[in-house]
ZAMARGU-4260 file (C-alpha; in steps of 0.2 Angstrom, whole numbers, plus 5000, padded with zeros to 4 digits):
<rodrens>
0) 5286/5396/5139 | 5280/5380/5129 | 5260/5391/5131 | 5265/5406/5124 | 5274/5399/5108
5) 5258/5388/5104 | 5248/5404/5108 | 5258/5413/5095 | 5259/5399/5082 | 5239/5398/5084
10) 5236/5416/5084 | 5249/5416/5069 | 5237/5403/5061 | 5222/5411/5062 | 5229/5428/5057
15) 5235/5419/5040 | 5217/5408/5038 | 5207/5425/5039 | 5219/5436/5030 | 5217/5421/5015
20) 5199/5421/5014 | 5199/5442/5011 | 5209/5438/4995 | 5197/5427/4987 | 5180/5425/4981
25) 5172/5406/4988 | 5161/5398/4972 | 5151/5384/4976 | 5144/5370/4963 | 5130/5355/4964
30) 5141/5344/4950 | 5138/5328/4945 | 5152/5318/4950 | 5160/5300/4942 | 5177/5292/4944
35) 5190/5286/4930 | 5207/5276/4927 | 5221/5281/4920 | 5218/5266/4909 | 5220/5268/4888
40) 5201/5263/4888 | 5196/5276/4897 | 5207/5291/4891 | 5220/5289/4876 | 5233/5281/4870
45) 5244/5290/4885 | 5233/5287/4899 | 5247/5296/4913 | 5248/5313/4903 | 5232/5325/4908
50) 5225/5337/4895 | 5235/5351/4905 | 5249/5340/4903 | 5252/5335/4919 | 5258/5317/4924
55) 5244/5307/4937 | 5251/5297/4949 | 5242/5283/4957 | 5236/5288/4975 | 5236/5306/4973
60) 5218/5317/4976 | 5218/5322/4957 | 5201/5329/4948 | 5195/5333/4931 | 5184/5346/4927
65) 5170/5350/4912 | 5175/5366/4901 | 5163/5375/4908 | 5170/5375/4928 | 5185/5380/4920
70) 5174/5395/4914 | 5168/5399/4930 | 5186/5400/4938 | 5189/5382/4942 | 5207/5382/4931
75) 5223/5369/4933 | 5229/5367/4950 | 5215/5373/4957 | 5212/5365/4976 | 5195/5359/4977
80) 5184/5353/4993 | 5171/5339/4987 | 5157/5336/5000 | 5160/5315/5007 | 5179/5320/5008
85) 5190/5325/5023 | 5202/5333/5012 | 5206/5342/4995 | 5209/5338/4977 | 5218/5346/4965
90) 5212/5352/4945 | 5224/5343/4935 | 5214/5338/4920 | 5198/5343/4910 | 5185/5335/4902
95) 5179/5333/4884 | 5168/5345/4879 | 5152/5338/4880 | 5152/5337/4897 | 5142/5354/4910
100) 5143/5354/4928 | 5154/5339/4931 | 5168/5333/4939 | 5178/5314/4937 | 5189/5310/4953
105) 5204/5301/4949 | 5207/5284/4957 | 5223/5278/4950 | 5223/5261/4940 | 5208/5254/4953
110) 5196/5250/4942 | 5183/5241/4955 | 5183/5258/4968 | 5180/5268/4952 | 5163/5255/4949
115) 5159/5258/4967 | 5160/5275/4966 | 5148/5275/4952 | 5140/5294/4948 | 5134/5306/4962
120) 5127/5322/4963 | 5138/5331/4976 | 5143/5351/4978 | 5161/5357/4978 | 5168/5371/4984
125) 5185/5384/4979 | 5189/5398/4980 | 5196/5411/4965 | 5208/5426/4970 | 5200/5442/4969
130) 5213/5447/4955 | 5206/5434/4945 | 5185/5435/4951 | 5186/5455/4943 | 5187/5444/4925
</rodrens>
């Protein structure tokens, strides 16, 4: 009994996984890719608040993105695969204007691993729905 519900619960799984992947559009991005703080010095005088008005939180997979990936479908909330990382960060804050084709990972108030980090080039990877791709 215990095989044939984990048979259904994986077929169930795999239905769902495919089933997603017809109802969006898969982009792909070489970015450049640095780290910041929510630290004054490094954002504003409110450095928990996000442009998009969100609140970081130490410890959570949050990114921000250049103006132009926002362009090109990679908007708030966004779930985002970076190559290097097992899992997914999240688009909850964007990037001054003057940025193209980057990307800064939020590290919390860890000053030292944003350092380490440093700046890479790395590709990322979302998906758009296919209501919002027809744009």
């Amino acid at each position: 009994m215990k095989i044939r519900i984990l048979i259904l619960l994986f077929c169930v799984m795999m239905f769902s996984c495919n089933e997603q992947s017809t109802d969006c559009t898969l982009k792909s991005y070489t970015v450049t890719a640095t780290a910041y703080n929510s630290l004054a010095y490094q954002t504003n005088s409110n450095p928990s608040i996000t442009a998009f008005g969100d609140s970081l939180k130490p410890g959570l997979r949050y990114i921000a993105v250049s103006r132009d990936l926002l362009d090109s479908g990679l908007v708030h909330d966004t779930k985002v695969k970076i190559e290097g990382f097992d899992s997914l960060f999240t688009v909850k804050d964007k990037m001054n204007r003057r940025w193209r084709k980057r990307i800064d990972i939020y590290m919390g108030r860890d000053v030292k691993k944003a350092k380490k980090w440093g700046k890479k080039k790395v590709t990322i990877e979302y998906c758009i729905p296919v209501n919002d791709s027809l744009r």
